[in-house]
MINU-665562 format. One record per atom (N, C-alpha, C, O): residue number from 1; atom name; x, y, z. Coordinates in pm, whole numbers, plus 50000, padded with zeros to 5 digits. Layout:
! residues N
<site num="NUM" atome="CA" X="X" Y="Y" Z="Z"/>
...
***
This chain:
! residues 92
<site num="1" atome="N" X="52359" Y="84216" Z="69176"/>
<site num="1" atome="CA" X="52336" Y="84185" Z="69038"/>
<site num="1" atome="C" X="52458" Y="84109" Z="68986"/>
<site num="1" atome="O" X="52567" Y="84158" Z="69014"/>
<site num="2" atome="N" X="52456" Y="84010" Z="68922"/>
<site num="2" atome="CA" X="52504" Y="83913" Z="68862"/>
<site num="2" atome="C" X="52553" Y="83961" Z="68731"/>
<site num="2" atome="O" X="52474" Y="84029" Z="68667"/>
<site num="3" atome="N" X="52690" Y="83932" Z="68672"/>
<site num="3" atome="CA" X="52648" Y="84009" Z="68521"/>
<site num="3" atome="C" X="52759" Y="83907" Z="68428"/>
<site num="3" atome="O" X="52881" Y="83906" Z="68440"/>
<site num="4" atome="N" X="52694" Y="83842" Z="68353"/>
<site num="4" atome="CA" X="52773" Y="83723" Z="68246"/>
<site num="4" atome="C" X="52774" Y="83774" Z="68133"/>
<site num="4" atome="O" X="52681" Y="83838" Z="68084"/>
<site num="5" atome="N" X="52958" Y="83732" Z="68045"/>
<site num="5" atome="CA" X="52977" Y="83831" Z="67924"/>
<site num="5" atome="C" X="53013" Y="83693" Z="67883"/>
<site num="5" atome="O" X="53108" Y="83631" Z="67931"/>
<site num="6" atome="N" X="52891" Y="83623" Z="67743"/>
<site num="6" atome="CA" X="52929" Y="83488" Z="67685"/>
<site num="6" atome="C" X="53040" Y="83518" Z="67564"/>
<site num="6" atome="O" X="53084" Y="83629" Z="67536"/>
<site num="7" atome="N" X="53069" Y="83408" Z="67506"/>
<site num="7" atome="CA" X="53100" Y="83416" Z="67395"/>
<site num="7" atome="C" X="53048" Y="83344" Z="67264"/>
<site num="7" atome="O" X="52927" Y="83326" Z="67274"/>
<site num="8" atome="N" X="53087" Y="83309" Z="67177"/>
<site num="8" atome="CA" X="53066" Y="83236" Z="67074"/>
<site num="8" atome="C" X="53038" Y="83115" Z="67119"/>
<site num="8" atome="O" X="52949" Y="83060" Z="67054"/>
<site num="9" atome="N" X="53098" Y="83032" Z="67238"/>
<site num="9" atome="CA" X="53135" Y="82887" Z="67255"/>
<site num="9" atome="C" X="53050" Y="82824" Z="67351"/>
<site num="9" atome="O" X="53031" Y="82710" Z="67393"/>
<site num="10" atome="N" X="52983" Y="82995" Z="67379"/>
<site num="10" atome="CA" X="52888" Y="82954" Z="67544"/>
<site num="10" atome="C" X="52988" Y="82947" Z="67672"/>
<site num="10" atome="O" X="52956" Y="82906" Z="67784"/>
<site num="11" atome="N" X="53126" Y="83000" Z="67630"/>
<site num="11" atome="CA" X="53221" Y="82994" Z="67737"/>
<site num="11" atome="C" X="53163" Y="83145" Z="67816"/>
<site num="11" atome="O" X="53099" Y="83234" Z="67760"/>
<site num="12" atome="N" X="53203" Y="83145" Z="67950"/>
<site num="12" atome="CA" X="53203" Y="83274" Z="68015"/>
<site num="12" atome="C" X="53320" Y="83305" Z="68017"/>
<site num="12" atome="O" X="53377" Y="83212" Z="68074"/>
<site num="13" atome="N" X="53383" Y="83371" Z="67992"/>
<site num="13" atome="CA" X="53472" Y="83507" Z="67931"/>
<site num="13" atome="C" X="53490" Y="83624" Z="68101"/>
<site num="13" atome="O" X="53588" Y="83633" Z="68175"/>
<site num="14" atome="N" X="53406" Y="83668" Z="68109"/>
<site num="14" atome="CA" X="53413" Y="83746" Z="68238"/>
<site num="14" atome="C" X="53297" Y="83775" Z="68332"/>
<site num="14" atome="O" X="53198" Y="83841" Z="68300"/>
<site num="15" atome="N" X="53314" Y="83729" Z="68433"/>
<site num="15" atome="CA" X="53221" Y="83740" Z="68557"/>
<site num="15" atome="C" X="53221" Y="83848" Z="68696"/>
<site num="15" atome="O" X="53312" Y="83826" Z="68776"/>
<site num="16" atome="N" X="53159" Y="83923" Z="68719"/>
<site num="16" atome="CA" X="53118" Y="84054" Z="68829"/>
<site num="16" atome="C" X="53002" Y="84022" Z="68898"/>
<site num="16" atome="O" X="52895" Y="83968" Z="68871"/>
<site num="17" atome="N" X="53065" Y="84080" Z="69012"/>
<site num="17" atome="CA" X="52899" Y="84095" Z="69123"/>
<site num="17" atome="C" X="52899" Y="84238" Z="69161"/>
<site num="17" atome="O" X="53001" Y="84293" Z="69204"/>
<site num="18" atome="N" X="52819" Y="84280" Z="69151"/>
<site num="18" atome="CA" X="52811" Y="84435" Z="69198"/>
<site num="18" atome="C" X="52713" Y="84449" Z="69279"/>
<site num="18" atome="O" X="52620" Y="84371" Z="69296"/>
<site num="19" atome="N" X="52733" Y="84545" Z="69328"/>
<site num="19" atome="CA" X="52680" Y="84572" Z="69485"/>
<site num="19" atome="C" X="52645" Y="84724" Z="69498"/>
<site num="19" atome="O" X="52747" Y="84787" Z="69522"/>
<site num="20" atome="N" X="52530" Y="84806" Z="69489"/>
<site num="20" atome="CA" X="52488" Y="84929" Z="69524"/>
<site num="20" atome="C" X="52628" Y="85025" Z="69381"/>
<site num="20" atome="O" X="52723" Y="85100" Z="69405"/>
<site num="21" atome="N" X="52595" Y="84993" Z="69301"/>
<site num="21" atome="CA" X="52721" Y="85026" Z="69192"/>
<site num="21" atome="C" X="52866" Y="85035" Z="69232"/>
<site num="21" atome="O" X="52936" Y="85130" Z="69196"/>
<site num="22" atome="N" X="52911" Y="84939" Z="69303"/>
<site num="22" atome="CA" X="53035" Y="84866" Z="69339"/>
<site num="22" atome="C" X="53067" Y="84733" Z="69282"/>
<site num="22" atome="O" X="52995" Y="84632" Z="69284"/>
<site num="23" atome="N" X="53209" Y="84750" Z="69222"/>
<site num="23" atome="CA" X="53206" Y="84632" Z="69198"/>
<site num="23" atome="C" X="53267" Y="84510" Z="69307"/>
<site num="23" atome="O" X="53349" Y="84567" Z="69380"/>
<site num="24" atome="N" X="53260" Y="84419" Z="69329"/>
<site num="24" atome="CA" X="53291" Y="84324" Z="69389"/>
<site num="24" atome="C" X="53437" Y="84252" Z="69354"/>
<site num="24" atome="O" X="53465" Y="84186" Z="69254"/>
<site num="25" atome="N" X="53525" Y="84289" Z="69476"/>
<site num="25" atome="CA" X="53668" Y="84214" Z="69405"/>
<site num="25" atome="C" X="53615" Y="84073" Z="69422"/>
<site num="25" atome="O" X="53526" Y="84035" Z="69498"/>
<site num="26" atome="N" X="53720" Y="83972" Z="69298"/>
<site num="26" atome="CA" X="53724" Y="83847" Z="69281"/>
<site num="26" atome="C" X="53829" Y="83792" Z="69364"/>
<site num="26" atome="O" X="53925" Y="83866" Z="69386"/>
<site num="27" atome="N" X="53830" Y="83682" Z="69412"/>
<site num="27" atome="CA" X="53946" Y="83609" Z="69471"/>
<site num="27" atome="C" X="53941" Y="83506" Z="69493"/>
<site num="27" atome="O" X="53831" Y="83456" Z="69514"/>
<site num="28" atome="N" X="54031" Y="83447" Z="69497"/>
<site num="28" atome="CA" X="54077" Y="83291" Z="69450"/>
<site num="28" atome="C" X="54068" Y="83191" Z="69599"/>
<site num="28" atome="O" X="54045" Y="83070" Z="69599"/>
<site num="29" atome="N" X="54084" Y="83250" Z="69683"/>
<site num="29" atome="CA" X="54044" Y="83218" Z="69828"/>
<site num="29" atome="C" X="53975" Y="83322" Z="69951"/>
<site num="29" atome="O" X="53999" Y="83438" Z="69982"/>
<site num="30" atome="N" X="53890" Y="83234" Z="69995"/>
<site num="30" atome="CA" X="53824" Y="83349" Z="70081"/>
<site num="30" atome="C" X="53873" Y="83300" Z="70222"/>
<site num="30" atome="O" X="53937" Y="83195" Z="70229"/>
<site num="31" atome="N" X="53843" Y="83375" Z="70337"/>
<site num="31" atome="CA" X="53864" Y="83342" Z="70484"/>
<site num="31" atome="C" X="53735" Y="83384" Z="70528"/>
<site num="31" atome="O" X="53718" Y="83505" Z="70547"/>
<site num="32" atome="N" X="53636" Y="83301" Z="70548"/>
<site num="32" atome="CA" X="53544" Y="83344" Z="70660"/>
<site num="32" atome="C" X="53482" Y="83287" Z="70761"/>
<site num="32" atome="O" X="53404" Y="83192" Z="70757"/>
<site num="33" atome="N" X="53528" Y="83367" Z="70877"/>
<site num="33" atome="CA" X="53493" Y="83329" Z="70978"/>
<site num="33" atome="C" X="53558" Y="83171" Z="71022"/>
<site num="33" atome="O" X="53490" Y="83076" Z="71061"/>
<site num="34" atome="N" X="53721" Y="83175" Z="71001"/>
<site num="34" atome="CA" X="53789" Y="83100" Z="70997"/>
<site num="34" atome="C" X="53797" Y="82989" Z="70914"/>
<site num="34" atome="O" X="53883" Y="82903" Z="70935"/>
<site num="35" atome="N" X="53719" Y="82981" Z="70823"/>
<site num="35" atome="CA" X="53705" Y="82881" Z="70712"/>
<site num="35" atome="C" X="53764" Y="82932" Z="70576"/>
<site num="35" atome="O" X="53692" Y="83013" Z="70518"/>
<site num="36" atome="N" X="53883" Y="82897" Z="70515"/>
<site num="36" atome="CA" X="53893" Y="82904" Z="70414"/>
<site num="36" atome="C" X="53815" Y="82871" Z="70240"/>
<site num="36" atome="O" X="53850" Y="82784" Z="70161"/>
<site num="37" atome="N" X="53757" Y="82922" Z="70231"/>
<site num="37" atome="CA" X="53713" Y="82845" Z="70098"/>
<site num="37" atome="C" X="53715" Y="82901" Z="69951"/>
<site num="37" atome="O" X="53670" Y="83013" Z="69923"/>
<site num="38" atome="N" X="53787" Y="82788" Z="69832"/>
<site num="38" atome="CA" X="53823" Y="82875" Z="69697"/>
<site num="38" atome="C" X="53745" Y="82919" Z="69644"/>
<site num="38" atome="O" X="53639" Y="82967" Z="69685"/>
<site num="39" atome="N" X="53791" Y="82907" Z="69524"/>
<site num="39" atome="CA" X="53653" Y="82993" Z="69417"/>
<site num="39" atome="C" X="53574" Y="82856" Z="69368"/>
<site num="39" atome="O" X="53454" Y="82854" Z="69341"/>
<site num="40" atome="N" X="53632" Y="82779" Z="69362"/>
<site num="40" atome="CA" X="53563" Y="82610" Z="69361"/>
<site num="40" atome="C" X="53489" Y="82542" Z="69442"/>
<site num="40" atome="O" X="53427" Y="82438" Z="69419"/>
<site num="41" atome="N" X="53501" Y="82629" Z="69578"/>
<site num="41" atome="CA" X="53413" Y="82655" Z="69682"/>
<site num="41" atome="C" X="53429" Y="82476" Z="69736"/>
<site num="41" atome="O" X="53344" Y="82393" Z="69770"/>
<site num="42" atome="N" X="53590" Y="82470" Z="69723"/>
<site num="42" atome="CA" X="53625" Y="82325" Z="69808"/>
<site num="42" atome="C" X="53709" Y="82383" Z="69897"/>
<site num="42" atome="O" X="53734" Y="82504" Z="69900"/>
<site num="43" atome="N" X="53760" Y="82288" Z="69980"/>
<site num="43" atome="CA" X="53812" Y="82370" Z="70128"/>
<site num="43" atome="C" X="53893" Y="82287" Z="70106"/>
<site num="43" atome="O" X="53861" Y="82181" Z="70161"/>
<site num="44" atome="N" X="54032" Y="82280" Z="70025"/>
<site num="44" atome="CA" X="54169" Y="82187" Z="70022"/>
<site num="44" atome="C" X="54237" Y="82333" Z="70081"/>
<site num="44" atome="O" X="54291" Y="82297" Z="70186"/>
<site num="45" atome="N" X="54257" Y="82451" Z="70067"/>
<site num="45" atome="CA" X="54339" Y="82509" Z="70153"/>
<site num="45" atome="C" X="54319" Y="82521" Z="70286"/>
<site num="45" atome="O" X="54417" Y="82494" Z="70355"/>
<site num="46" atome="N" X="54217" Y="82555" Z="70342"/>
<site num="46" atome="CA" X="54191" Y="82538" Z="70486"/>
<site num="46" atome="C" X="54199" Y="82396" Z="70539"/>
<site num="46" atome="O" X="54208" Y="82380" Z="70660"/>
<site num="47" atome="N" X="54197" Y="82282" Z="70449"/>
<site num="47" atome="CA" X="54268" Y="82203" Z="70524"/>
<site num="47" atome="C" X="54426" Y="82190" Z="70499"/>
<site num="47" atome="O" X="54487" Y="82095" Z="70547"/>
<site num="48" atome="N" X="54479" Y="82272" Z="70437"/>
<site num="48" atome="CA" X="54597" Y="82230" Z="70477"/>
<site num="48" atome="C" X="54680" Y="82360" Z="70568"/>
<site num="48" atome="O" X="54797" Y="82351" Z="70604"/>
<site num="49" atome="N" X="54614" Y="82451" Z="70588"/>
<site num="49" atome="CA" X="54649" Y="82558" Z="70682"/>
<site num="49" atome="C" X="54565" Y="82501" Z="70826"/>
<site num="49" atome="O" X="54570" Y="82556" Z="70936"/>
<site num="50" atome="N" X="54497" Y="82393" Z="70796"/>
<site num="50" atome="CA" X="54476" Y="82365" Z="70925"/>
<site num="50" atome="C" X="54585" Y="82269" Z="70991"/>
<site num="50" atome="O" X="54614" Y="82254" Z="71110"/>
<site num="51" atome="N" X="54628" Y="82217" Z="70892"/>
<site num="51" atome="CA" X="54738" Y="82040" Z="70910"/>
<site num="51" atome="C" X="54875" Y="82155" Z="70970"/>
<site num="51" atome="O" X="54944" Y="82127" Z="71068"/>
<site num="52" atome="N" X="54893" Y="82297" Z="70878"/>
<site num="52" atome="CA" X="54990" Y="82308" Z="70926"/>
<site num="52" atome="C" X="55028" Y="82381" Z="71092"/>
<site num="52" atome="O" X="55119" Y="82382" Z="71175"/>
<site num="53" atome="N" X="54895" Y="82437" Z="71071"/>
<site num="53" atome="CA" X="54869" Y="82478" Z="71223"/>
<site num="53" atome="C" X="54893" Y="82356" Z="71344"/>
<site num="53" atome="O" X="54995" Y="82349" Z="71412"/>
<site num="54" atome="N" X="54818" Y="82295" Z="71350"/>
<site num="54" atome="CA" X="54836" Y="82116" Z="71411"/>
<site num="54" atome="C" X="54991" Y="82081" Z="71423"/>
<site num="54" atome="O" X="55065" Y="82054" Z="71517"/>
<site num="55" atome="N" X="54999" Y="82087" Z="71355"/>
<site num="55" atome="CA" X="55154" Y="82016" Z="71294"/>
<site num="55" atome="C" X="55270" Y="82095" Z="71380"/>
<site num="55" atome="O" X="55360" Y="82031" Z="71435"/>
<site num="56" atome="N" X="55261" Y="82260" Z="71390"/>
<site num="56" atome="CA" X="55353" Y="82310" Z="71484"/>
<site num="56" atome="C" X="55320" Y="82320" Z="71597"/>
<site num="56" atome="O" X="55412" Y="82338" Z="71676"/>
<site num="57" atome="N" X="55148" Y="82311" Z="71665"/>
<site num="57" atome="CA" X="55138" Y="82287" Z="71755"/>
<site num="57" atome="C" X="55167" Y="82141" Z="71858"/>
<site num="57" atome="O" X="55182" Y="82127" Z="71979"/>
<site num="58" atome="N" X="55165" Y="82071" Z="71771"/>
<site num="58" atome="CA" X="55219" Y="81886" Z="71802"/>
<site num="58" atome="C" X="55299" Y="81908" Z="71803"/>
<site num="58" atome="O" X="55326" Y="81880" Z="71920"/>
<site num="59" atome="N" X="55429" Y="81962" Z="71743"/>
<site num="59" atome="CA" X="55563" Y="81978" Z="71760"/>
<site num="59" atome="C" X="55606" Y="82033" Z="71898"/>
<site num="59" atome="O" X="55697" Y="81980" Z="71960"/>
<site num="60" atome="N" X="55543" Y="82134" Z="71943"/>
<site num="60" atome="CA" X="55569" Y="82236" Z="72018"/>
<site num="60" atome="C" X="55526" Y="82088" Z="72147"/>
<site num="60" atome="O" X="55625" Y="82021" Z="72175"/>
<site num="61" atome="N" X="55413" Y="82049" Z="72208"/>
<site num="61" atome="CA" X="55373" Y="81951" Z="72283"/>
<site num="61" atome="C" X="55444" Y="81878" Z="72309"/>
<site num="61" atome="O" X="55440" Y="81857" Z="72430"/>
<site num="62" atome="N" X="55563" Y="81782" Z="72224"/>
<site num="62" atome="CA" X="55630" Y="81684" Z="72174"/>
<site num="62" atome="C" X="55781" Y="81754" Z="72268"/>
<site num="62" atome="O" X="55861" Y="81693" Z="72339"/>
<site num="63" atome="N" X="55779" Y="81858" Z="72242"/>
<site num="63" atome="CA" X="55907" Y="81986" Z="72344"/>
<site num="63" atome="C" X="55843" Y="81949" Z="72533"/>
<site num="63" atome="O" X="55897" Y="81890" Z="72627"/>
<site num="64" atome="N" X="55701" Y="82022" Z="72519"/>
<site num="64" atome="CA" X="55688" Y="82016" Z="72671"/>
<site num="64" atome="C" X="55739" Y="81844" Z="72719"/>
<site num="64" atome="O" X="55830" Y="81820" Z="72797"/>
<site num="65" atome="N" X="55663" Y="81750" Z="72656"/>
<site num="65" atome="CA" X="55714" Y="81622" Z="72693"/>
<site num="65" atome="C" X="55807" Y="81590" Z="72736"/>
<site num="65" atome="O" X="55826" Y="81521" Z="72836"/>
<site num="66" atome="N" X="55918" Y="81659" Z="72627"/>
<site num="66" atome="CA" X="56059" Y="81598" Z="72656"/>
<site num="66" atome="C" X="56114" Y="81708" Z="72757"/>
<site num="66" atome="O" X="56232" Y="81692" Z="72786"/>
<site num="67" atome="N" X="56062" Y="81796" Z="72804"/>
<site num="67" atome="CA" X="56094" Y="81918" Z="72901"/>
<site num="67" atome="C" X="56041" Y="81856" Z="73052"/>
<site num="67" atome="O" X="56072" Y="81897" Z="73164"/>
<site num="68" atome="N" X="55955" Y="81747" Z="73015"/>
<site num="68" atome="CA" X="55916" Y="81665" Z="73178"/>
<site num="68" atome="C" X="55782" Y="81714" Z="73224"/>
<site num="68" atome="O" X="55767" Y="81693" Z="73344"/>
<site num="69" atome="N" X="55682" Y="81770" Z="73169"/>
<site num="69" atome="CA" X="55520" Y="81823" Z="73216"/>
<site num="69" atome="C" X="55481" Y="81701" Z="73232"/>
<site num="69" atome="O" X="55515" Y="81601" Z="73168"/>
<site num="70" atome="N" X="55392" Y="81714" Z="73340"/>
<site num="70" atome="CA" X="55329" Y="81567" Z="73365"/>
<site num="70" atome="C" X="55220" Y="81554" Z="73229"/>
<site num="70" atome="O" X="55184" Y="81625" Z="73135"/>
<site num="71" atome="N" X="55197" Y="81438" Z="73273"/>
<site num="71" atome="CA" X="55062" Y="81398" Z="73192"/>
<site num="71" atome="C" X="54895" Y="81490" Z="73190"/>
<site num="71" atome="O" X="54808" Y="81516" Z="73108"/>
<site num="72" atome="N" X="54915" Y="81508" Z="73300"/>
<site num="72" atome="CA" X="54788" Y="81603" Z="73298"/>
<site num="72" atome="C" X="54774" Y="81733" Z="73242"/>
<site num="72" atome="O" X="54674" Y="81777" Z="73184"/>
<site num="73" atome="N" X="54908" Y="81806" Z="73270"/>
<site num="73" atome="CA" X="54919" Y="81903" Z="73195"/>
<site num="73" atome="C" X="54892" Y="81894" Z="72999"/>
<site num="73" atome="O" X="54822" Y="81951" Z="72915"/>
<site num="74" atome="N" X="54977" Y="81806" Z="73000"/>
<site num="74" atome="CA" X="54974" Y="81771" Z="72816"/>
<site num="74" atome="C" X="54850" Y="81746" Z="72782"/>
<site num="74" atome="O" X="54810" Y="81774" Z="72669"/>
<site num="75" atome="N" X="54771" Y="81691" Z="72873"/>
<site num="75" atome="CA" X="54586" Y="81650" Z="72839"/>
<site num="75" atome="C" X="54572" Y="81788" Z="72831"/>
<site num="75" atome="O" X="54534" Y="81829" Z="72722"/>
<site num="76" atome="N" X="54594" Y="81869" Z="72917"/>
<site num="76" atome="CA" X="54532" Y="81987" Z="72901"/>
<site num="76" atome="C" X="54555" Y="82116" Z="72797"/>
<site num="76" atome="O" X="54468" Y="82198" Z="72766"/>
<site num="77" atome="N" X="54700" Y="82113" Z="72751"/>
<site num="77" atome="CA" X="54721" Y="82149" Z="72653"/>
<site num="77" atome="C" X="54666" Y="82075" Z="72491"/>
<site num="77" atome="O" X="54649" Y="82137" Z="72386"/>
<site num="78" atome="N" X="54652" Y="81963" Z="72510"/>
<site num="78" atome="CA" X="54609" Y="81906" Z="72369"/>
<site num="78" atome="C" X="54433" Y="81918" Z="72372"/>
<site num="78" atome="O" X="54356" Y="81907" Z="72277"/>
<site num="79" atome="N" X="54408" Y="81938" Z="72481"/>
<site num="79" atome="CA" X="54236" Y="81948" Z="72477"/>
<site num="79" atome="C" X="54202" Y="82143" Z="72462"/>
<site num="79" atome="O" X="54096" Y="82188" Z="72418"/>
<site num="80" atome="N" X="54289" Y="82208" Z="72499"/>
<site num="80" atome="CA" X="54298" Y="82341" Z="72509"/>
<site num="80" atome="C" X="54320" Y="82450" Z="72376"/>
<site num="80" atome="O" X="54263" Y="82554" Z="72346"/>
<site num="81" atome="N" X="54446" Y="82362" Z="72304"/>
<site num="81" atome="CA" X="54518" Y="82393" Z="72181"/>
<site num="81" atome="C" X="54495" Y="82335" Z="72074"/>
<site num="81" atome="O" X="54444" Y="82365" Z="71966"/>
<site num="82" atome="N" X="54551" Y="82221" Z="72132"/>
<site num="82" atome="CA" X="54536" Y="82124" Z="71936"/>
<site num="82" atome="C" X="54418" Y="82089" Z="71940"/>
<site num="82" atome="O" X="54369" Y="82147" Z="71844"/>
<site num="83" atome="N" X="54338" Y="82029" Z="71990"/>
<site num="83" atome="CA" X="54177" Y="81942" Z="71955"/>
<site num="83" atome="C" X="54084" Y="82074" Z="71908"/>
<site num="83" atome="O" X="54002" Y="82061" Z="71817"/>
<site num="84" atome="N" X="54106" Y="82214" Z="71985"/>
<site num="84" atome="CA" X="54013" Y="82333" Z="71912"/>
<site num="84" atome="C" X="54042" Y="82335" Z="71808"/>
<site num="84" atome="O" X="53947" Y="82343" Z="71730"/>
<site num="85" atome="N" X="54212" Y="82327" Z="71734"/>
<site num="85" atome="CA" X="54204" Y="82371" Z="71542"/>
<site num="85" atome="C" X="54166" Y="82257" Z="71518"/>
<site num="85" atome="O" X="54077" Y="82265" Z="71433"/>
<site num="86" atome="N" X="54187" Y="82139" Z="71553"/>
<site num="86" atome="CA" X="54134" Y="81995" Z="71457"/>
<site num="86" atome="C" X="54005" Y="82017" Z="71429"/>
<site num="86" atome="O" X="53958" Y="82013" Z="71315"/>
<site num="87" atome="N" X="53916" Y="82053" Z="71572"/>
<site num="87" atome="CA" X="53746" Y="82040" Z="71570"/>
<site num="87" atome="C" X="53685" Y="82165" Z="71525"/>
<site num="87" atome="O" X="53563" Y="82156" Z="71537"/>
<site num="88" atome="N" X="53720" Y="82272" Z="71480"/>
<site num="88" atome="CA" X="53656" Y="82429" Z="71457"/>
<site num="88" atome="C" X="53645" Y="82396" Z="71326"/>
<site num="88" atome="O" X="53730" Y="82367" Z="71241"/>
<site num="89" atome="N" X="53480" Y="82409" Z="71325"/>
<site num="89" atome="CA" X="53412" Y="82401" Z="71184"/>
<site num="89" atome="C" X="53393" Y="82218" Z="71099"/>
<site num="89" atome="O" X="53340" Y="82174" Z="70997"/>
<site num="90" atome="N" X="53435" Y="82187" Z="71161"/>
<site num="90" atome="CA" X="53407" Y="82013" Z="71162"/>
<site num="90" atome="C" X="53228" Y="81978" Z="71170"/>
<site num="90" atome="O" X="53160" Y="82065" Z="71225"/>
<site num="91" atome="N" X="53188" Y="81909" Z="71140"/>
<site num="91" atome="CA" X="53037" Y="81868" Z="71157"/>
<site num="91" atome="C" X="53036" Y="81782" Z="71303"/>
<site num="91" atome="O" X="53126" Y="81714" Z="71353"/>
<site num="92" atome="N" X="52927" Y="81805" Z="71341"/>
<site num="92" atome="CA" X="52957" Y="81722" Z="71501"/>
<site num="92" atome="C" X="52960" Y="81539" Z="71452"/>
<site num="92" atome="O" X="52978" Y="81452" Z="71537"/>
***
């Protein structure tokens, strides 16, 4: 059940979801099922917890390189590691 408290202005004032007479906490970001999404129900934080995920994993890659792993190995780490957070939850 849904429950809207208007005001004078037609503004909503305060919003609840209740559940079997529970109320439902509110929150400003959700996580599900690895997808971040706000209460605006846009996904600017999960992309940028995704950039930053990426970002230390490229770093970390950028180490094996200069540590001397061949090439095949690094294919295999960037197809293993980084290309799963880039592509999880992406549209094909």
């Amino acid at each position: 059940m849904l429950t809207f408290t208007l005001n004078l202005w037609k503004h909503i004032t305060r919003t609840y979801i209740q559940v079997s007479s529970t109320v439902v906490e509110q929150v400003s970001v959700y996580k599900l099922l690895g997808v971040m999404v706000n209460s605006g129900l846009k996904c600017e934080d999960h992309i940028a917890a995704i950039k930053s995920k990426a970002f230390k994993r490229l770093c970390f890659m950028k180490k094996l390189k200069r540590a001397g792993v061949s090439v095949d190995d690094l294919l295999y780490y960037y197809q293993t590691v980084l290309r799963l957070i880039l592509e999880y939850a992406c549209p094909a």
